[in-house]
PDBQT receptor file of N, H, CA, C and O in Angstrom, charges set to zero:
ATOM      1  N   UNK A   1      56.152  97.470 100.412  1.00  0.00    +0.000 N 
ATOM      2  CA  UNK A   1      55.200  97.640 101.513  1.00  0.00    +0.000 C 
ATOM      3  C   UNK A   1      55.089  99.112 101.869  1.00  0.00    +0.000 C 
ATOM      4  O   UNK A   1      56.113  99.753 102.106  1.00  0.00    +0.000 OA
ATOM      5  N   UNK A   2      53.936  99.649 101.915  1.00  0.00    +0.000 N 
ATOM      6  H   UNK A   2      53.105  99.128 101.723  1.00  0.00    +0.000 HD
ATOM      7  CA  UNK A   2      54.051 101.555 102.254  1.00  0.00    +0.000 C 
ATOM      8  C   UNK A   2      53.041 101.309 103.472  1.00  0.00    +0.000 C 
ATOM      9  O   UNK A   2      51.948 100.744 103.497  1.00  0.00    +0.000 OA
ATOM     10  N   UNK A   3      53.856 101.984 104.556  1.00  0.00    +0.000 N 
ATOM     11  H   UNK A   3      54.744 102.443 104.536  1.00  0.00    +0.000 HD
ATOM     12  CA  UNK A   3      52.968 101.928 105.503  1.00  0.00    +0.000 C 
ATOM     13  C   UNK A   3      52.665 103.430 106.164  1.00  0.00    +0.000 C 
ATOM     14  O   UNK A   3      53.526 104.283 106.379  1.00  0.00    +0.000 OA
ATOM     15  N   UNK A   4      51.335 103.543 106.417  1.00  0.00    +0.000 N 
ATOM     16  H   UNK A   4      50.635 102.850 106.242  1.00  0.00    +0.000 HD
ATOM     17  CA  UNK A   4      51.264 104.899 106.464  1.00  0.00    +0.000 C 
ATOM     18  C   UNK A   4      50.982 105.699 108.179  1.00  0.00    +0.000 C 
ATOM     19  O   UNK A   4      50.329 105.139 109.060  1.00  0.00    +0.000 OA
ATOM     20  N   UNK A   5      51.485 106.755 108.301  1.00  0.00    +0.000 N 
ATOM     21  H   UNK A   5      52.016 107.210 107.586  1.00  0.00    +0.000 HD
ATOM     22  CA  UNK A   5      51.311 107.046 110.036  1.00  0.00    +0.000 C 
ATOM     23  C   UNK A   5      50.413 107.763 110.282  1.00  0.00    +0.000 C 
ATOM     24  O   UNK A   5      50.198 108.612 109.417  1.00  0.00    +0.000 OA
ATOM     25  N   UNK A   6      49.658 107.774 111.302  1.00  0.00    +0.000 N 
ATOM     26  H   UNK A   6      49.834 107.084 112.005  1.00  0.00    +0.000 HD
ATOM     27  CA  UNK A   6      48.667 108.432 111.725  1.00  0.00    +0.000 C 
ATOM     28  C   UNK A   6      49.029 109.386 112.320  1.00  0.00    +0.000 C 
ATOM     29  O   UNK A   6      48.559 110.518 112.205  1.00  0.00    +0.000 OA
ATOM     30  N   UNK A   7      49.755 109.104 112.904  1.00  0.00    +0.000 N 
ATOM     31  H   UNK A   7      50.137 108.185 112.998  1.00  0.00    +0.000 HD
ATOM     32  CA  UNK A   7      50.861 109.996 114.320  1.00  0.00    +0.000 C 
ATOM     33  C   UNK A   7      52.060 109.900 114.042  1.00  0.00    +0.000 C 
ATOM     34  O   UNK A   7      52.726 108.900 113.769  1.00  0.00    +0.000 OA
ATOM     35  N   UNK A   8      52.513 111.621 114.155  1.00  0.00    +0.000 N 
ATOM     36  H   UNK A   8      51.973 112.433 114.376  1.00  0.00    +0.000 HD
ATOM     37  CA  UNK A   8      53.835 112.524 113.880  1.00  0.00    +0.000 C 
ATOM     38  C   UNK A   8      54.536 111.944 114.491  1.00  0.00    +0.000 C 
ATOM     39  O   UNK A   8      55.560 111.502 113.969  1.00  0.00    +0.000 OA
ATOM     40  N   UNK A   9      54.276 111.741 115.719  1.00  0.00    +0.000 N 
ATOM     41  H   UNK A   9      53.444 112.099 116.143  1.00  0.00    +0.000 HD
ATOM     42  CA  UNK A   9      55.262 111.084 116.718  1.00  0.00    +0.000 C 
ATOM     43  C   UNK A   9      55.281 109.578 116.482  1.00  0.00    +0.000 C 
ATOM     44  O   UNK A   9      55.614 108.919 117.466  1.00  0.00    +0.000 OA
ATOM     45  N   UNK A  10      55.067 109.084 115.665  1.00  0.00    +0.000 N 
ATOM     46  H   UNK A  10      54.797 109.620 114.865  1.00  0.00    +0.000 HD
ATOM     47  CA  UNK A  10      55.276 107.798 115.398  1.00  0.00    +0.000 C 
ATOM     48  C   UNK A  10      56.268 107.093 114.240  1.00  0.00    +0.000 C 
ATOM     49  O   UNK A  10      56.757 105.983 114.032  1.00  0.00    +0.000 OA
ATOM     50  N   UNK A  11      56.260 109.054 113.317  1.00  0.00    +0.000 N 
ATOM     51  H   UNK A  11      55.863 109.956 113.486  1.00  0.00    +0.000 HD
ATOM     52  CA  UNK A  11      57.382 109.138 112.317  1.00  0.00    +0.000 C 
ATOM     53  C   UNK A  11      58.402 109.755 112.917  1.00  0.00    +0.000 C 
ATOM     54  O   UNK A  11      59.557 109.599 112.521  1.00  0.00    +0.000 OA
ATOM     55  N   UNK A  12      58.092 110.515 113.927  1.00  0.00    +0.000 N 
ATOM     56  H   UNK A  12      57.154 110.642 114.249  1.00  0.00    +0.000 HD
ATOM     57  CA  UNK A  12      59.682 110.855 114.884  1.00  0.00    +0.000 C 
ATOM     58  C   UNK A  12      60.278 109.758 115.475  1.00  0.00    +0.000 C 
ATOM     59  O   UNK A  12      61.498 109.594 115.428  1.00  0.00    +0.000 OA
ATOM     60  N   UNK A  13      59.553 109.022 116.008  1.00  0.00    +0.000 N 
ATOM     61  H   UNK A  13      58.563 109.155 116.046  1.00  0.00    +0.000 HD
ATOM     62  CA  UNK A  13      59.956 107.612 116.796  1.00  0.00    +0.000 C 
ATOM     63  C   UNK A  13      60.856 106.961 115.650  1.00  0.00    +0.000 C 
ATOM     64  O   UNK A  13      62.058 106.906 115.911  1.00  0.00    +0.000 OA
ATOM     65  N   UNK A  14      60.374 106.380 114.224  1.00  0.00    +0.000 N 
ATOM     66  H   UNK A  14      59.398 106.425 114.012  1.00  0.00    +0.000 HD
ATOM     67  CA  UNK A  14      60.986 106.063 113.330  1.00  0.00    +0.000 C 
ATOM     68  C   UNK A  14      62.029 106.317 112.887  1.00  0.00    +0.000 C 
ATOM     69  O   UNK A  14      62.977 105.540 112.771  1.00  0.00    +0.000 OA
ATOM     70  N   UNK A  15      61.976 107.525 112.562  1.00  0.00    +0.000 N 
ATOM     71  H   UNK A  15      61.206 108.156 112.656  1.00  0.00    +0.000 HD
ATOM     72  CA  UNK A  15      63.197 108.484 112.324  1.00  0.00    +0.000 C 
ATOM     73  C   UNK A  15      64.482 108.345 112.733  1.00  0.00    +0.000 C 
ATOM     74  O   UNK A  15      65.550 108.299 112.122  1.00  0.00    +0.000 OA
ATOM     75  N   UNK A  16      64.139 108.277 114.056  1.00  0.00    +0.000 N 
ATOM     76  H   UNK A  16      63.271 108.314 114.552  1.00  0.00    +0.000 HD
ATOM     77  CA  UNK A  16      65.345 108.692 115.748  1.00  0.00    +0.000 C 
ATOM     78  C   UNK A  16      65.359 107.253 115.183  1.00  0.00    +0.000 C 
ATOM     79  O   UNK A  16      65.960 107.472 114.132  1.00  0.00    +0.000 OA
ATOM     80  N   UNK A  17      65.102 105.948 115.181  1.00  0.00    +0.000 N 
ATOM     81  H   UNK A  17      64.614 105.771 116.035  1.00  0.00    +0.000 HD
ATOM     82  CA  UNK A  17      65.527 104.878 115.002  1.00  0.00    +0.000 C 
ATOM     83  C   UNK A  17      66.234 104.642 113.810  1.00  0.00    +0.000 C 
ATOM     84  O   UNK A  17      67.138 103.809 113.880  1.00  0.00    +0.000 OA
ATOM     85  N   UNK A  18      66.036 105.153 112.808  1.00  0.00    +0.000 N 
ATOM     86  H   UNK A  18      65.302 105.829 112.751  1.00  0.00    +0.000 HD
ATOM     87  CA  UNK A  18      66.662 104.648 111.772  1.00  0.00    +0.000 C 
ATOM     88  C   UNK A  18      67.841 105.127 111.134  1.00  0.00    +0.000 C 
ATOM     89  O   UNK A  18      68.729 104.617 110.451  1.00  0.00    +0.000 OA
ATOM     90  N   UNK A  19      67.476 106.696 111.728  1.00  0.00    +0.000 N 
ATOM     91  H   UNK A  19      66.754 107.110 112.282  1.00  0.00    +0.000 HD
ATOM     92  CA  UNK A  19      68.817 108.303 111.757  1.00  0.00    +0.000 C 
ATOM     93  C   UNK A  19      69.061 108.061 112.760  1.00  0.00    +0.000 C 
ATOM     94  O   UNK A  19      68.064 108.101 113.481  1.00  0.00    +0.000 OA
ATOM     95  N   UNK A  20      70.215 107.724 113.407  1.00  0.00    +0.000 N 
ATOM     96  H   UNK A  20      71.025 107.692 112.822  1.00  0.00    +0.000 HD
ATOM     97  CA  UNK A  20      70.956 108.245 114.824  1.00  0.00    +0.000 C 
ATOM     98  C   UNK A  20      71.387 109.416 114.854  1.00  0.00    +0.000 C 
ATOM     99  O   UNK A  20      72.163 109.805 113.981  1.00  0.00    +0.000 OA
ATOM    100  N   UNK A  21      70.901 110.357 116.036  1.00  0.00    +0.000 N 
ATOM    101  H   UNK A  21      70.271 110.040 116.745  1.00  0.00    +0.000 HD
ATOM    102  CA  UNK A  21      71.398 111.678 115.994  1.00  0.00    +0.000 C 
ATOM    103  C   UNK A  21      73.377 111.417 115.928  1.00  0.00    +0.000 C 
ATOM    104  O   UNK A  21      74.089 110.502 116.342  1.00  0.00    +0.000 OA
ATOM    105  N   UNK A  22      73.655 112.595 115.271  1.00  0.00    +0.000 N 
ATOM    106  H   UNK A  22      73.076 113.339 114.934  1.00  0.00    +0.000 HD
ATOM    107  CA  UNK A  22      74.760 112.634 115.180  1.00  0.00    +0.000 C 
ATOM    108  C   UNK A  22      75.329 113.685 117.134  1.00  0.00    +0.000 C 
ATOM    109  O   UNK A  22      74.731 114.507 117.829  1.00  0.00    +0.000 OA
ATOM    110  N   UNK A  23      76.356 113.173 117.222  1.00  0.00    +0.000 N 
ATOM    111  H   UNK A  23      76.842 112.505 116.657  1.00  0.00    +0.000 HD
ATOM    112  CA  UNK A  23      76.834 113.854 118.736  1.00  0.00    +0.000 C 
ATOM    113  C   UNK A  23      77.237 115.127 118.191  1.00  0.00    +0.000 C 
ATOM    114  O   UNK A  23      77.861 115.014 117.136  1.00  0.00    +0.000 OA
ATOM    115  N   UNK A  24      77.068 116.260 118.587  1.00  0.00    +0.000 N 
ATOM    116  H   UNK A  24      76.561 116.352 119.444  1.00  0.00    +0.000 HD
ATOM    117  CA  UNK A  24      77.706 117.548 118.805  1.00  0.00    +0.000 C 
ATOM    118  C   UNK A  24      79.283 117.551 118.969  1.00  0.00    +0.000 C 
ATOM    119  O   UNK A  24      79.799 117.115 119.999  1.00  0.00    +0.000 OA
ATOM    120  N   UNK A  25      80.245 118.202 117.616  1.00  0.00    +0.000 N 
ATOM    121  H   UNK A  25      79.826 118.556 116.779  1.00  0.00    +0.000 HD
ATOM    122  CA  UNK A  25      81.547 118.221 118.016  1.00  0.00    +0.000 C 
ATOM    123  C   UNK A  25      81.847 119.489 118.680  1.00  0.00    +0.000 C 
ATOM    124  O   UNK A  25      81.375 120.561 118.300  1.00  0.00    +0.000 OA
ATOM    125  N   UNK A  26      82.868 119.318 119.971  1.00  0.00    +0.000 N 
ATOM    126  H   UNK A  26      83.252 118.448 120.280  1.00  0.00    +0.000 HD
ATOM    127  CA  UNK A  26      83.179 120.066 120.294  1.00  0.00    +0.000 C 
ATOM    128  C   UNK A  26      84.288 120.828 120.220  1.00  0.00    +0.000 C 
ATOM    129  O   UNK A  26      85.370 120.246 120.297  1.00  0.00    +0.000 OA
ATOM    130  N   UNK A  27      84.265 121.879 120.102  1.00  0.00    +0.000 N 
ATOM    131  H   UNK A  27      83.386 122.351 120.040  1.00  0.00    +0.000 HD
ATOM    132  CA  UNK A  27      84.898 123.402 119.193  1.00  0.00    +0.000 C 
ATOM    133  C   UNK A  27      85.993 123.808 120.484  1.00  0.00    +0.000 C 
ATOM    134  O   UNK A  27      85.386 124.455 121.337  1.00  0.00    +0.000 OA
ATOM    135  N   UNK A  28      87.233 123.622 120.786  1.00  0.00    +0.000 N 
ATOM    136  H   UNK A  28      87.727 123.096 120.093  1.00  0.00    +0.000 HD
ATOM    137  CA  UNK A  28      87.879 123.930 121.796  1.00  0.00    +0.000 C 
ATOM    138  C   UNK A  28      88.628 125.384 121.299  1.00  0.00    +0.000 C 
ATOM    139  O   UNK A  28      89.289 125.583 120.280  1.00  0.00    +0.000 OA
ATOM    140  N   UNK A  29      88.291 126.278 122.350  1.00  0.00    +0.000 N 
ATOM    141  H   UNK A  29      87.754 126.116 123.178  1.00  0.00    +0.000 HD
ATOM    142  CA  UNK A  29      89.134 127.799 121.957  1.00  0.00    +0.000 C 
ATOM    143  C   UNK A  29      90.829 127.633 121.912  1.00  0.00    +0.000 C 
ATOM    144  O   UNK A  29      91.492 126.819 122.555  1.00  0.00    +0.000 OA
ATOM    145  N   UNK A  30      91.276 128.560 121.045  1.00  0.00    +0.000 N 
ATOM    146  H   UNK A  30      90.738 129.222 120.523  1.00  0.00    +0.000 HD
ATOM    147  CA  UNK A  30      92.754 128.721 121.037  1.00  0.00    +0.000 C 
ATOM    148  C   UNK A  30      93.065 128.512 122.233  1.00  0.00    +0.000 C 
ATOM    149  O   UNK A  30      93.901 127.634 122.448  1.00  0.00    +0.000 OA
ATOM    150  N   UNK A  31      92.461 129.289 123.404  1.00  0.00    +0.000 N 
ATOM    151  H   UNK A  31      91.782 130.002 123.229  1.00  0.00    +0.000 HD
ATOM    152  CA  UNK A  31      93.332 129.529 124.689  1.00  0.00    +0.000 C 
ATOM    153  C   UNK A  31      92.869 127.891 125.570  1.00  0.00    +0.000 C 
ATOM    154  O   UNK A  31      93.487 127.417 126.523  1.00  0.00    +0.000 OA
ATOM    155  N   UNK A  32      91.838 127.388 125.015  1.00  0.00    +0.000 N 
ATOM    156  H   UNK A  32      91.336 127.773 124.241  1.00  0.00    +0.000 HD
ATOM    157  CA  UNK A  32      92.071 126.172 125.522  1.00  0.00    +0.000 C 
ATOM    158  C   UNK A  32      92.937 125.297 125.254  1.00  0.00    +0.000 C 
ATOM    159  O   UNK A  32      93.234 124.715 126.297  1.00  0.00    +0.000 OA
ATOM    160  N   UNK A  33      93.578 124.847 124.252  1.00  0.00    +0.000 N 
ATOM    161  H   UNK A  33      93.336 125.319 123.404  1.00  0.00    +0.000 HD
ATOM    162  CA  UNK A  33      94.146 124.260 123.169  1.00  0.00    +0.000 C 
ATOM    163  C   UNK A  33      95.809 124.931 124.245  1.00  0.00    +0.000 C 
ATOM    164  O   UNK A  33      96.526 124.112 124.820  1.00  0.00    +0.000 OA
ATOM    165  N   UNK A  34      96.035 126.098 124.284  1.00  0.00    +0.000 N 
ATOM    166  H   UNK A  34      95.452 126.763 123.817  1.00  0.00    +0.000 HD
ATOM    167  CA  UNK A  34      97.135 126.857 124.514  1.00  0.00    +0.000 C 
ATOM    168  C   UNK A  34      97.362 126.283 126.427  1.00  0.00    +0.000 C 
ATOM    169  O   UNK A  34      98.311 125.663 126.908  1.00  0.00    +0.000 OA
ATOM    170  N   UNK A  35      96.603 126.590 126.842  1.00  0.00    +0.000 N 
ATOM    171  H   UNK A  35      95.833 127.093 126.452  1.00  0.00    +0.000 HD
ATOM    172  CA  UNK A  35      96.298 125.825 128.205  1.00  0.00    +0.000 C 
ATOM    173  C   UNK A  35      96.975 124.098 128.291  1.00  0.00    +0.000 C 
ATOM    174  O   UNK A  35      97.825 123.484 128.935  1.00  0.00    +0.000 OA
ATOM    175  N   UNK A  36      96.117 123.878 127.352  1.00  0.00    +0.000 N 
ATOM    176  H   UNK A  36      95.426 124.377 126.829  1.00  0.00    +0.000 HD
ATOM    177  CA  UNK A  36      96.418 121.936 127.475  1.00  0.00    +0.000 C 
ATOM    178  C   UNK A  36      97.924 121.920 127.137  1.00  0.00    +0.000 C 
ATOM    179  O   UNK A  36      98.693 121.498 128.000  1.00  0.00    +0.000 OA
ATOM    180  N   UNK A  37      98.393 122.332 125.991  1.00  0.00    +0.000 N 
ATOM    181  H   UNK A  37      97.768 122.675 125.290  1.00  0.00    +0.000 HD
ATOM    182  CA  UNK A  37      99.846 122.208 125.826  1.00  0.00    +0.000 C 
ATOM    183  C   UNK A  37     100.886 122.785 126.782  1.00  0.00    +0.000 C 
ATOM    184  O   UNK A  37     101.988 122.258 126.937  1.00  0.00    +0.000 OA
ATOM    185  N   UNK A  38     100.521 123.806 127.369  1.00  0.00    +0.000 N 
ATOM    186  H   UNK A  38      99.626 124.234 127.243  1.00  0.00    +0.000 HD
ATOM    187  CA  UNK A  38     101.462 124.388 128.700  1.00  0.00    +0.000 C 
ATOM    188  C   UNK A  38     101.505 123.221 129.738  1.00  0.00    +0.000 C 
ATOM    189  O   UNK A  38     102.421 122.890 130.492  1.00  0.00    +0.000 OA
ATOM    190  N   UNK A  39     100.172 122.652 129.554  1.00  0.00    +0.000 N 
ATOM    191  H   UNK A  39      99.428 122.920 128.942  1.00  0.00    +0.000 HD
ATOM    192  CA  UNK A  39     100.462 122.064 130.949  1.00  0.00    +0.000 C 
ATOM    193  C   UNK A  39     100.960 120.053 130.603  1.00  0.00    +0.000 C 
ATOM    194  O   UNK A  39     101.371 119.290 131.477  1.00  0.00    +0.000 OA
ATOM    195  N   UNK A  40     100.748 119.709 129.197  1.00  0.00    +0.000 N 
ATOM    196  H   UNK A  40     100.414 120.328 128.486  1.00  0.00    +0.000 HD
ATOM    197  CA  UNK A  40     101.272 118.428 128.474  1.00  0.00    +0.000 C 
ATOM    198  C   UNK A  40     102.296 118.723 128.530  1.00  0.00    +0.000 C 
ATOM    199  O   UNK A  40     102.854 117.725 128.987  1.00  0.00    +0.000 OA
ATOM    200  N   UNK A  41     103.551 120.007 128.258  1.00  0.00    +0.000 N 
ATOM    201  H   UNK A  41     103.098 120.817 127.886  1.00  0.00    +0.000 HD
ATOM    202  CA  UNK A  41     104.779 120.093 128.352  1.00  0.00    +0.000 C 
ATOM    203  C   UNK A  41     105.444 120.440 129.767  1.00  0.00    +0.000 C 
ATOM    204  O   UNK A  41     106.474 119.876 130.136  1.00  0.00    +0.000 OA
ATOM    205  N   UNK A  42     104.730 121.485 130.597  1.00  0.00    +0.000 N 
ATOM    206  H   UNK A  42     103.893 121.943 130.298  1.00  0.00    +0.000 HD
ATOM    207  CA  UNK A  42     105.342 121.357 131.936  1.00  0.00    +0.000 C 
ATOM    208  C   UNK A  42     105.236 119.590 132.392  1.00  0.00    +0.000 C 
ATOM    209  O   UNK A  42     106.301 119.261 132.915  1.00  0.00    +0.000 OA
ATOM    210  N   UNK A  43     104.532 118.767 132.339  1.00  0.00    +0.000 N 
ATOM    211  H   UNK A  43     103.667 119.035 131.914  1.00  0.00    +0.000 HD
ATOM    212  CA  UNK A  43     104.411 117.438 133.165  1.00  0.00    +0.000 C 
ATOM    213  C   UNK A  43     105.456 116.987 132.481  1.00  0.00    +0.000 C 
ATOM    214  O   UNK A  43     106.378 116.500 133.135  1.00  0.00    +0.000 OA
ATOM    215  N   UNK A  44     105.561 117.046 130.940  1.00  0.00    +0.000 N 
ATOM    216  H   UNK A  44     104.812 117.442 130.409  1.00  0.00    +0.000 HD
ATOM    217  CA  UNK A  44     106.979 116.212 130.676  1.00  0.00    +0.000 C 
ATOM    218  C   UNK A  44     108.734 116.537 131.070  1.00  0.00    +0.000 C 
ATOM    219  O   UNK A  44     109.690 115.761 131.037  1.00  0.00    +0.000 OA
ATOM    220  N   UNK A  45     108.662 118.165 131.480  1.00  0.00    +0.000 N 
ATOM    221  H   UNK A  45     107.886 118.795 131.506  1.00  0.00    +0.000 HD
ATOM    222  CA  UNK A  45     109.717 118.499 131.953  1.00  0.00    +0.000 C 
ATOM    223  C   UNK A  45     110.045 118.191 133.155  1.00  0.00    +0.000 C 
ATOM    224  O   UNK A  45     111.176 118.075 133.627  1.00  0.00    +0.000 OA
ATOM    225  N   UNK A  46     108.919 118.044 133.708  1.00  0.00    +0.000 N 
ATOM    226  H   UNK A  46     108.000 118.139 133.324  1.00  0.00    +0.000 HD
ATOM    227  CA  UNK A  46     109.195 117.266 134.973  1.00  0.00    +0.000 C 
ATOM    228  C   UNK A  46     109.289 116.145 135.553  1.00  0.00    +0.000 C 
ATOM    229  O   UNK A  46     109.841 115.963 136.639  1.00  0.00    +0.000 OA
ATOM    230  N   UNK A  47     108.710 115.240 134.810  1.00  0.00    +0.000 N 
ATOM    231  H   UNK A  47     108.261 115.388 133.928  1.00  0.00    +0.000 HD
ATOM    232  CA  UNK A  47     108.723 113.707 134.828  1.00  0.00    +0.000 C 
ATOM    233  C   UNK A  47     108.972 113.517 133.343  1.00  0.00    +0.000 C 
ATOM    234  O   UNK A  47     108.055 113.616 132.527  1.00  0.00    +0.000 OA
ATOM    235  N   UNK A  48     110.481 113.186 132.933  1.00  0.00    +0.000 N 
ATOM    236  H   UNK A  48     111.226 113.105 133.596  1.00  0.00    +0.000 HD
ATOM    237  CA  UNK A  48     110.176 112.996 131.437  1.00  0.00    +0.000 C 
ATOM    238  C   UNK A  48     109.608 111.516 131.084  1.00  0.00    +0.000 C 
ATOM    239  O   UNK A  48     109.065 111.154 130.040  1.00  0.00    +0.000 OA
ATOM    240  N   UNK A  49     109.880 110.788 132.217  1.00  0.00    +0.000 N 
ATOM    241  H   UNK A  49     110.321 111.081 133.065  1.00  0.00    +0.000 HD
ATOM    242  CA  UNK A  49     109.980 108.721 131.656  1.00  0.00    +0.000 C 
ATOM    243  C   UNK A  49     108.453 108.815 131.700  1.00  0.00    +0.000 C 
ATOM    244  O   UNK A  49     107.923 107.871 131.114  1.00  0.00    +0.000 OA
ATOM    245  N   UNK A  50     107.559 109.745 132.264  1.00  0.00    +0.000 N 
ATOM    246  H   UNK A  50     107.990 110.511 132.740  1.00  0.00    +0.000 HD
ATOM    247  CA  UNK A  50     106.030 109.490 132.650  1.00  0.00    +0.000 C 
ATOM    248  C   UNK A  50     104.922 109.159 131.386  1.00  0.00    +0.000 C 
ATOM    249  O   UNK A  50     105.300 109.953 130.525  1.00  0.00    +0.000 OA
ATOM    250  N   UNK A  51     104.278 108.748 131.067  1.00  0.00    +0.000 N 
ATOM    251  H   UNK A  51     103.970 108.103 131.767  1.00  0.00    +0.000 HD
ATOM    252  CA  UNK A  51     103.287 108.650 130.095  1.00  0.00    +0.000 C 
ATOM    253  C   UNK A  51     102.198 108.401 130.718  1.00  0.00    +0.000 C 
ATOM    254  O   UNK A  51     102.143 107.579 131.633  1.00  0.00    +0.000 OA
ATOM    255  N   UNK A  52     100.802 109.347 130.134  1.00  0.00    +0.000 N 
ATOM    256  H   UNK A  52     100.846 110.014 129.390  1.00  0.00    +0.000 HD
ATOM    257  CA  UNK A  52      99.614 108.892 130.817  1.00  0.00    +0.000 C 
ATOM    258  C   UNK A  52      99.318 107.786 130.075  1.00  0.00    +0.000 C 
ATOM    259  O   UNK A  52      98.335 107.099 130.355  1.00  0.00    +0.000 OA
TER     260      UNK A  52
């Protein structure tokens, strides 16, 4: 079956339906990364039995 479009936006509409945009990964900086672990290890020194 070939079906043909009149309207661009009717092959974008298609598209977006049949491709799901993929989500944006997000890129965390060293010093973020360096941040989270200071503060994952201070909480365990202080509450060691704790788990989130």
């Amino acid at each position: 079956m070939i079906t043909t479009y009149t309207d661009f936006r009717l092959v974008k509409a298609e598209m977006a339906t049949r491709y799901p945009a993929r989500r944006p990964v997000r890129r965390d900086s060293s010093l973020e990364i360096m941040r989270r672990t200071l503060a994952r290890n201070s909480r365990e020194e202080l509450d060691p039995g704790h788990r989130r």
